[in-house]
SETORDO-879716 format. One record per residue (C-alpha): residue in one letter; x, y, z. Coordinates in steps of 0.2 Angstrom, whole numbers, padded with zeros to 4 digits, always signed. Layout:
AXYZ...
END
This chain:
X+0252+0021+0029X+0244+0016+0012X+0250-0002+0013X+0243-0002+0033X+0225+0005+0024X+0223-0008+0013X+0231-0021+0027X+0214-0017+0039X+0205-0017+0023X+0207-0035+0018X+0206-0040+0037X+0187-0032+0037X+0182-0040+0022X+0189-0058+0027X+0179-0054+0045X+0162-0052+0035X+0167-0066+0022X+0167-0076+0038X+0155-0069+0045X+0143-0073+0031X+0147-0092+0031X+0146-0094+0048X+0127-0086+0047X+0126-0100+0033X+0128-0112+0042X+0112-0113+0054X+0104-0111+0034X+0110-0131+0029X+0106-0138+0049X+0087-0129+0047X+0086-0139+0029X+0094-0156+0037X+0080-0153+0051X+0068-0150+0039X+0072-0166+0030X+0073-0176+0046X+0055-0167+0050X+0049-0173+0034X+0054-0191+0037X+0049-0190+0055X+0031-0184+0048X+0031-0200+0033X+0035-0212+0049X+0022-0205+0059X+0009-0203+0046X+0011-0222+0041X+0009-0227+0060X-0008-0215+0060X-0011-0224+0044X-0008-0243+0053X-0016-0236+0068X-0035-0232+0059X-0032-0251+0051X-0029-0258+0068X-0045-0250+0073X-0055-0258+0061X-0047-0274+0064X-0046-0274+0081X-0026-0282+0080X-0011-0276+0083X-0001-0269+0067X+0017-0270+0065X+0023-0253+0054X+0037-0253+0039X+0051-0252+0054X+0046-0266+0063X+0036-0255+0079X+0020-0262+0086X+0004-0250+0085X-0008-0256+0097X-0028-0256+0092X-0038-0239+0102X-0024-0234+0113X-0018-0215+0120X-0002-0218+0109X-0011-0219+0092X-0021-0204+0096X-0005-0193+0101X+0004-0201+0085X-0009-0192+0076X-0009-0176+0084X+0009-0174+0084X+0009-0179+0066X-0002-0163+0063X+0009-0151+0074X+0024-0157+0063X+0014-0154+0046X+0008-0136+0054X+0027-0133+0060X+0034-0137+0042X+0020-0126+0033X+0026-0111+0046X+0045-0111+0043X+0055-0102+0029X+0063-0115+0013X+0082-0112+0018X+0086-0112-0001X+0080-0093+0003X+0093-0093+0015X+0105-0098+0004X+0101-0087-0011X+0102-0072+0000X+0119-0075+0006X+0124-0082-0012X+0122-0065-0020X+0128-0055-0005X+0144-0065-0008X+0143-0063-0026X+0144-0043-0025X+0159-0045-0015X+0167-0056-0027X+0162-0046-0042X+0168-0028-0032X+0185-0038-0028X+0187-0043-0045X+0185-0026-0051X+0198-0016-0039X+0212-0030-0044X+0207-0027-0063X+0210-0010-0061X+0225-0012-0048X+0231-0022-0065X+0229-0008-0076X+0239+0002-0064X+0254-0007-0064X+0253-0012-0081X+0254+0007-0085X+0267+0011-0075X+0277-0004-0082X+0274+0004-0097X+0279+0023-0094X+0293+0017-0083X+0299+0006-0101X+0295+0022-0113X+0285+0012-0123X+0269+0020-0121X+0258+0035-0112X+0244+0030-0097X+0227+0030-0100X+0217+0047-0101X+0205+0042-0088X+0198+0059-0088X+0192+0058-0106X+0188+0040-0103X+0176+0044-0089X+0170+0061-0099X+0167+0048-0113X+0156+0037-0100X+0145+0053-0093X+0140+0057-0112X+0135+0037-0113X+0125+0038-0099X+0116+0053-0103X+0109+0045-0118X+0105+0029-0109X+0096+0039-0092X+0086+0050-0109X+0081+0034-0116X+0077+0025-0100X+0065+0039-0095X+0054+0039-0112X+0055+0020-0111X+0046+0020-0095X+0036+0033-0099X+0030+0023-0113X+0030+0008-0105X+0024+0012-0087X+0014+0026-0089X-0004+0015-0096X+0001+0005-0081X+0000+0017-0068X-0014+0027-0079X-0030+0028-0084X-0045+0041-0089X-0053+0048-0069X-0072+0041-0066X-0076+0057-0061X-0080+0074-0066X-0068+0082-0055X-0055+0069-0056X-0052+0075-0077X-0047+0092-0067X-0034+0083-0056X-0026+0074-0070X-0024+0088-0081X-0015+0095-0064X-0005+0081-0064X+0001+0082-0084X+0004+0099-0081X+0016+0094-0068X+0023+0080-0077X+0029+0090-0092X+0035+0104-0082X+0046+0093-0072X+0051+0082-0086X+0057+0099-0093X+0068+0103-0082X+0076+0087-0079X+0080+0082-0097X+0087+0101-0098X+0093+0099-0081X+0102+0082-0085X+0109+0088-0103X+0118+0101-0096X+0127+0092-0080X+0133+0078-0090X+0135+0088-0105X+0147+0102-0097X+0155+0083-0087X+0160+0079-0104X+0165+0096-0114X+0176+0103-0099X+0185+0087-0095X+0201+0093-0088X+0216+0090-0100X+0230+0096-0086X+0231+0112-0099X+0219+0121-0091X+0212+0127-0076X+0194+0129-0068X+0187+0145-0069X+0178+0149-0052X+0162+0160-0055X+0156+0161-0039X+0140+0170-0041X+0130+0180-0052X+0114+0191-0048X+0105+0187-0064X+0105+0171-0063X+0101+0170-0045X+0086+0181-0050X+0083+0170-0063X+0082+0152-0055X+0073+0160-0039X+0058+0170-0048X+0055+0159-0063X+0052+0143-0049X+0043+0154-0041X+0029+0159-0051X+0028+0143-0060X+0024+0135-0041X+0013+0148-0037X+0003+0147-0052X+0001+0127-0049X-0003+0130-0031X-0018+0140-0035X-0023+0129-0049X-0024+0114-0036X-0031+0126-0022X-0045+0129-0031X-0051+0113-0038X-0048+0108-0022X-0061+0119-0014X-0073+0115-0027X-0074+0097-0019X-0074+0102-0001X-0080+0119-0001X-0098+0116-0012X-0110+0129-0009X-0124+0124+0002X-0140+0123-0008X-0127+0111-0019X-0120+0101-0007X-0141+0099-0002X-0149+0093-0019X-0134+0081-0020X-0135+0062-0014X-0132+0061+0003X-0120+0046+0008X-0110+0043+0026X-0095+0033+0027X-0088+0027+0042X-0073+0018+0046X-0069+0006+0060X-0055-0008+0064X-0056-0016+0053X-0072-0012+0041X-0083+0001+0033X-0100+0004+0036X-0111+0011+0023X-0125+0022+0027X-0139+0034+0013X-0150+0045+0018X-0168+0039+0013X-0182+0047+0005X-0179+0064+0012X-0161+0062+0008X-0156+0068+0025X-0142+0059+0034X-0148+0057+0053X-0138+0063+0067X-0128+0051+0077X-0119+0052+0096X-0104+0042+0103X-0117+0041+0119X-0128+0030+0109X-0117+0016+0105X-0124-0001+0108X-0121-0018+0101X-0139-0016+0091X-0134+0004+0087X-0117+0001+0080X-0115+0018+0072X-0122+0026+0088X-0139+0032+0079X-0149+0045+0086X-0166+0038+0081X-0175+0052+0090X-0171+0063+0076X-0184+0055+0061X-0172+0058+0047X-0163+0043+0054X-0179+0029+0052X-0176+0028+0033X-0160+0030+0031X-0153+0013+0022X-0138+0002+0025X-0127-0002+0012X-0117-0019+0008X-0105-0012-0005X-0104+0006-0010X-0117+0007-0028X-0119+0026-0036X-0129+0034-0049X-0119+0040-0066X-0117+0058-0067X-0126+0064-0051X-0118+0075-0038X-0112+0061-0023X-0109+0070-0006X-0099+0061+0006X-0100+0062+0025X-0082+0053+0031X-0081+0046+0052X-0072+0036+0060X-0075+0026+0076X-0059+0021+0083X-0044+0030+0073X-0036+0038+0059X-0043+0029+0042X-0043+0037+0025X-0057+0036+0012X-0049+0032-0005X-0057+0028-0022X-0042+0030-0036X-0053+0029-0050X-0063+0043-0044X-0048+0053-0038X-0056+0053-0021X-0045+0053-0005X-0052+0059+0014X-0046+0055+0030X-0059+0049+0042X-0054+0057+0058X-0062+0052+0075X-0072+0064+0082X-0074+0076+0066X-0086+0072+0050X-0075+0079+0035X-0083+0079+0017X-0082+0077-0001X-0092+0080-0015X-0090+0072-0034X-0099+0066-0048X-0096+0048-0057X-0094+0052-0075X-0093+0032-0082X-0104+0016-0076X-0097+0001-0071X-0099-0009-0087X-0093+0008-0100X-0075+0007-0088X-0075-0013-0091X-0078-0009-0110X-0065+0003-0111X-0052-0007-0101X-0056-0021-0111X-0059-0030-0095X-0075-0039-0088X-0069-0043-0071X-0065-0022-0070X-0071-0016-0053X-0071+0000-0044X-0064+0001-0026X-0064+0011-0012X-0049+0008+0001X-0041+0013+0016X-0025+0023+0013X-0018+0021+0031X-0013+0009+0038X-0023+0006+0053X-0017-0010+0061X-0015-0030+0056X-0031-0030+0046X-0027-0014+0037X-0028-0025+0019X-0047-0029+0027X-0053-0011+0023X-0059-0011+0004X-0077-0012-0004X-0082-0013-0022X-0089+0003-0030X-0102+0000-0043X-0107+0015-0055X-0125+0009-0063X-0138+0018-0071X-0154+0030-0060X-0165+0015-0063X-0152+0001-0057X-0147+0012-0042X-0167+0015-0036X-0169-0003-0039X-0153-0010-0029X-0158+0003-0016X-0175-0003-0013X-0166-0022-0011X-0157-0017+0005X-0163-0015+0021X-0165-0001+0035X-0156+0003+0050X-0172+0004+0060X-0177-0011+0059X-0187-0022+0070X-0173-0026+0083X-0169-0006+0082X-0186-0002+0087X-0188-0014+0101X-0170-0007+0108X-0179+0012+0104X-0195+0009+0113X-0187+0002+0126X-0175+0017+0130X-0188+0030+0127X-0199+0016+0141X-0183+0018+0150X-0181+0036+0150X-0200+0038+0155X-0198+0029+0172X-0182+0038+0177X-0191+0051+0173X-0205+0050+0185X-0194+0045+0199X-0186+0061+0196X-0202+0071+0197X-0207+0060+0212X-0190+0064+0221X-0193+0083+0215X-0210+0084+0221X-0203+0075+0238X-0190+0086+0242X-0203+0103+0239
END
C-alpha cells in the first residue's frame, strides 16, 4: 500500500514537472516573436526612413535588402503606420524573461522539496542500517525538533522587536490633529496589550513544546478542563475589550456627535465625492453651507446647488483642500454617484461619502504644513486626502493635497478663489427663475380658464 502511495506520488509530480515545461514553452516562441518583431520593426523603420528621403528626392530608393521604395506612394504611408502598431504592440506585451523567472523558481521549490525528502529518506535507512548492525542508536528526533521549537522562539521574539524597531517609524508618525493624538494613544494601548499576550502567549507554547518533549518514558497527562481557568481567560478578555471599547466609543463621538453650538462656530467645509474626483466647497462669509438638491443637477450646477437659498451665493470653490492651524474644521461628506471614503491619515480622519446621506466630521489640525516638513526632515512633505474604496478603474484619481497654513495665509488663499455663483451661474439662475415665472402664468391662466 505504501510503495503504491509513493508510486501515484512520483506520477503527479512528473505530470506537473511536465506540465510546467510545456507551459514554458509558448514563454521562448513569445520571446523568438518578439525578436522577429523587433527586426521586422528595424526593417520597417529604415524603409519609413528611405521612404521620407525618397520624398525629398523625388527617386526611387533601394533599402539595405535590396527592396525598391517608391517616392509618395500608399505603400510608404502603410509602411509607416504599421511600423507604429508594431512599436505600440511591443511596448504592450509582457518581457518573457518574466515568464521564465516564474517557472524557474516554481521548479526550484520542487527541486529543493525533492531534495529534502531523499535526504531524509537517507537518514532513514542509514539508521536502520545502523541499529540492524548494533553499531549505534536512531536519532532522538523528538529532542531534535524540541531543540528546533526553542530556536525558533528566540528567533520569532527577535524578529518581532526587530520590526518593531525597524518598521514601526515607517508606518508611524505624530497625528496632525488634536483628536488624532487620542486615536494613537488608543492604538499604543492596543499594541502593548496585544504584544503582551503574544510574547506570553508564544513563550509558553513553544516553551512547554520543548520541556514536555516525549521521551517514550512518559505519558500525556489529559487535563480536560478546569473552571478557573476558564473563568479566568473569559473574564479577564472581557473587561480588558470592554474597557477599549468605550475608550474608542467615546472619542469616537467626540468627532461625530459635537454639540451644536460647536459644530456651528466651527469652519464649515463640504466634500463631495464623484467618479472619479472631489469637489471642494466652503461656506463663505456667513459660514453657512447652502443646500443642494439631486433635482438641480445641471452641466453648469455640478453639485446640484440650490441658489434660491442665499447662503449658497458665497459660498467658495476650492482647488485643493487649504485649512487654518488649530481651528475647529467641520466636514460635510456626499457623494454623487457611489460609495467613496473620505480619508486623511495624517489627520486620523476617515468617513464614507454615502449617496444620498451627508455624514460629518469634525477636527482640528494641530501642525502647518511647513512645522510637519520640518519635523520630517522633508521639503516636499505634503498632506493628503484620499479615497479609501475602491470605486472603479480611476480609484488611484481620487486624492488632493491638504495644506495646513497660518489664519492670515488661509484668508489670503481664500480670497484668491473664485465662487460658485459666478456669472455663468446667474445667467442659468435667472433664467430658471424666468422660466419658472412663465409656467407659472400659464398655470394661473389654465386655472382662471377652467373656473
Amino acid at each position: 500500500m505504501r510503495y503504491k502511495k509513493y508510486i501515484n506520488f512520483k506520477t503527479i509530480f512528473s505530470l506537473v514537472i511536465c506540465a510546467l515545461l510545456s507551459l514554458q514553452t509558448p514563454a521562448f516562441a513569445q520571446a523568438e516573436d518578439s525578436a522577429a518583431t523587433t527586426n521586422d520593426t528595424s526593417q520597417v523603420v529604415s524603409s519609413s526612413e528611405l521612404q521620407a528621403k525618397a520624398d525629398s528626392t523625388g527617386k526611387t530608393v533601394s533599402d539595405t535588402t535590396g527592396n525598391a521604395v517608391a517616392a509618395q506612394t500608399p505603400a510608404g504611408t502603410s509602411a509607416s503606420s504599421n511600423a507604429v502598431e508594431a512599436a505600440q504592440q511591443e511596448e504592450k506585451s509582457i518581457d518573457p524573461q518574466v515568464y521564465k523567472n516564474f517557472f524557474y523558481y516554481v521548479l526550484l521549490f520542487f527541486l529543493v522539496c525533492i531534495v529534502v525528502g531523499i535526504i531524509g529518506k537517507i537518514i532513514q535507512v542509514y539508521e536502520l542500517t545502523k541499529e540492524m548492525q548494533g553499531k549505534g542508536k536512531r536519532v532522538n528526533w523528538n529532542k531534535f525538533n524540541g531543540i528546533l521549537f526553542l530556536i525558533m522562539l528566540f528567533l520569532g521574539l527577535y524578529g518581532s522587536y526587530w520590526s518593531y524597531v525597524h518598521h514601526g517609524s515607517i508606518a508611524w508618525r505624530d497625528a496632525a490633529s488634536e483628536h488624532g493624538a487620542k486615536i494613537d494613544s488608543m492604538f499604543i494601548i492596543t499594541t502593548v496589550i496585544t504584544t503582551i499576550v503574544f510574547v506570553l502567549t508564544h513563550i509558553l507554547l513553544f516553551g512547554f513544546s520543548f520541556v514536555y518533549k516525549s521521551t517514550g518514558k512518559r505519558k500525556a497527562y489529559f487535563y480536560p478542563h478546569n473552571n478557573l481557568v476558564e473563568k479566568i481567560w473569559t473574564i479577564v478578555p472581557a473587561i480588558v475589550l470592554t474597557i477599549l471599547v468605550l475608550f474608542g466609543f467615546f472619542t469616537w463621538r467626540s468627532i461625530t456627535n459635537v454639540p451644536d453650538d460647536v459644530a456651528a462656530n466651527a469652519l464649515q467645509v463640504e466634500i463631495t465625492g464623484e467618479q472619479f474626483a472631489w469637489n471642494v466647497r466652503y461656506a463663505g462669509r456667513d459660514n453657512k453651507i447652502g443646500k443642494r438638491s439631486i433635482k438641480l443637477t445641471t452641466p453648469m450646477n455640478g453639485l446640484g446647488i440650490d441658489f434660491n437659498d442665499k447662503s449658497a451665493w458665497d459660498d467658495v470653490r476650492g482647488s485643493d483642500i487649504v485649512l487654518p492651524v488649530g481651528k475647529p474644521v467641520r466636514f460635510t461628506i456626499n457623494s454623487k454617484d457611489i460609495l467613496h471614503s473620505f480619508y486623511m491619515p495624517d489627520f486620523r480622519v476617515q468617513m464614507n461619502a454615502v449617496p444620498g446621506m451627508a455624514t460629518h466630521f469634525q477636527m482640528t489640525p494641530r501642525f502647518t504644513t511647513q512645522e510637519m516638513r520640518e519635523k520630517l526632515n522633508n521639503p516636499e512633505f505634503d498632506f493628503v486626502m484620499l479615497c479609501a474604496k475602491i470605486c472603479g478603474q480611476g480609484h488611484y484619481n481620487m486624492q488632493k493635497t491638504v495644506r495646513i497654513v497660518t489664519e492670515a495665509e488661509y484668508k489670503e488663499w481664500l480670497s484668491t478663489q473664485t465662487y460658485f455663483f459666478d456669472e455663468e451661474a446667474k445667467k442659468e439662475f435667472k433664467a430658471n427663475q424666468a422660466a419658472k415665472t412663465v409656467e407659472k402664468k400659464e398655470d394661473n391662466k389654465q386655472l382662471a380658464l377652467n373656473n
